[in-house]
C-alpha positions in Angstrom: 127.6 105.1 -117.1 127.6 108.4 -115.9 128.5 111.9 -118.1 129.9 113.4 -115.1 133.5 113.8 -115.0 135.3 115.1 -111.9 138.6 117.2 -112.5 140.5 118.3 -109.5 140.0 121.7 -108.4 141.8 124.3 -106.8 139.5 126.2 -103.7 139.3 129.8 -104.8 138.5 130.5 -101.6 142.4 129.7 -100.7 144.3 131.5 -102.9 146.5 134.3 -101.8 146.5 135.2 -98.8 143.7 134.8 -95.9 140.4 137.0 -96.9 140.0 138.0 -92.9 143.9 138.6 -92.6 143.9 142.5 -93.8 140.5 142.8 -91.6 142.2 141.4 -88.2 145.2 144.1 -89.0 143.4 146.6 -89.5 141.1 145.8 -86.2 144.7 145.3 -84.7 143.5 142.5 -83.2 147.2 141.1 -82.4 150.6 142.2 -83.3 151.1 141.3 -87.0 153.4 138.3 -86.1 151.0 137.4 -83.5 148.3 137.6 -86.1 150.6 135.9 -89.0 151.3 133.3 -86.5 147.8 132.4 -86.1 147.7 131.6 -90.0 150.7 129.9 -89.6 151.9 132.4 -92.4 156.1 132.8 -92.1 157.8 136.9 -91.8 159.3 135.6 -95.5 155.5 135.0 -96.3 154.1 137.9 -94.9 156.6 140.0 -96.6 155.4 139.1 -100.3 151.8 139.2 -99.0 152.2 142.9 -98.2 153.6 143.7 -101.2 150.5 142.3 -102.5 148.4 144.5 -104.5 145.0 142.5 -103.6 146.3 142.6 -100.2 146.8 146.8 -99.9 143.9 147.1 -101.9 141.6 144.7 -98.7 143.7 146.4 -96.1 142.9 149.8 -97.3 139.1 148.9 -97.8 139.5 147.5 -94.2 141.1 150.5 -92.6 138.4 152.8 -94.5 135.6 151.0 -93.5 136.8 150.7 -89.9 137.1 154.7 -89.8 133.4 154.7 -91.2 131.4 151.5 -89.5 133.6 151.1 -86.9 133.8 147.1 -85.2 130.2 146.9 -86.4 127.9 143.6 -87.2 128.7 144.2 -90.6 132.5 144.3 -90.4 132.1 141.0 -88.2 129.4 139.4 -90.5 131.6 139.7 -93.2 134.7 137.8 -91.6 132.4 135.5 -90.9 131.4 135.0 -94.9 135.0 135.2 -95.7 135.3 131.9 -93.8 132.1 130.2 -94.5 133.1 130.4 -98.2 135.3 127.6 -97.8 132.3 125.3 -96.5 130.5 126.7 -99.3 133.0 125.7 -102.2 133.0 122.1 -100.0 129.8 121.4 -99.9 129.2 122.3 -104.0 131.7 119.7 -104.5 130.9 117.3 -102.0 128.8 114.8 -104.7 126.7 113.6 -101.0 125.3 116.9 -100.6 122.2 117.4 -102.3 121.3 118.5 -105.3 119.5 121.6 -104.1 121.6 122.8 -101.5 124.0 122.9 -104.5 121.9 124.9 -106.6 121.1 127.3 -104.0 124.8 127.5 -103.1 126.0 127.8 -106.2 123.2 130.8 -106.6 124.5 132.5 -103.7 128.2 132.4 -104.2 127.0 134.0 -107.8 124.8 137.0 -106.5 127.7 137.1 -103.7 130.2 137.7 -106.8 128.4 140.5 -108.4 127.4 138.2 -111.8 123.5 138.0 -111.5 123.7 142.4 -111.6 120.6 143.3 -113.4 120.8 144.8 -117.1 120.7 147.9 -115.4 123.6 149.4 -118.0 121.6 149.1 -120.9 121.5 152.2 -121.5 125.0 152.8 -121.7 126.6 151.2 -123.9 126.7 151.5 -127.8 123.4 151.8 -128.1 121.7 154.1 -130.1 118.6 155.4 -131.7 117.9 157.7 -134.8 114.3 158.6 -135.2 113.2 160.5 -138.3 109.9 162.8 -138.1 108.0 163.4 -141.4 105.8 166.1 -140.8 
């Protein structure tokens, strides 16, 4: 008998709103019902979306970064992440994919989110020293 026990999971990669969708507005890439349409995401929808403050928060990052890097590989890498994070989350929970591939995915999304930073605060926190010279 096996200890594994599977609960249901929601996709983190699917709340909210679409992680590209601030990106392709700010690239203006459509009309935003042209672009809304393509997520299949209603005026009613879009209209709580916007006031959204993940969603003015990505925009704003978006519009910034497109004044800075403009359309570059990096912009376009990154949608490409965005999406591929969904086939990530998949295959973790897909119990047919390997072990390892899990691992490393697992790993990645990790070092992706920020969590493996180094110690590198140490320093400062609440740390502190008292030395005492005799002499």
């Amino acid at each position: 008998m096996s200890n594994d026990i599977a609960f249901p999971t929601m996709d983190p990669s699917q709340l909210g709103f679409p992680p590209t969708l601030p990106i392709e507005l700010a690239l203006r890439m459509g009309t935003p019902k042209e672009i809304c349409a393509a997520y299949n995401i209603s005026h009613e929808e879009f209209a709580q979306i916007a006031k959204h403050p993940l969603f003015i928060k990505a925009y704003a990052e978006a519009v910034e970064a497109l004044k800075t890097d403009g359309m570059s590989f990096k912009m376009k890498a990154k949608m490409q992440a965005e999406d591929y994070l969904a086939t990530a989350y998949a295959m973790i929970k897909n119990p047919n994919t390997s072990d390892a591939v899990r691992a490393d995915l697992v790993k990645a999304t990790v070092r992706w989110a920020g969590y493996d930073a180094k110690e590198s605060t140490a320093g400062n926190g609440n740390n502190f020293a008292i030395q005492i010279n005799l002499g």
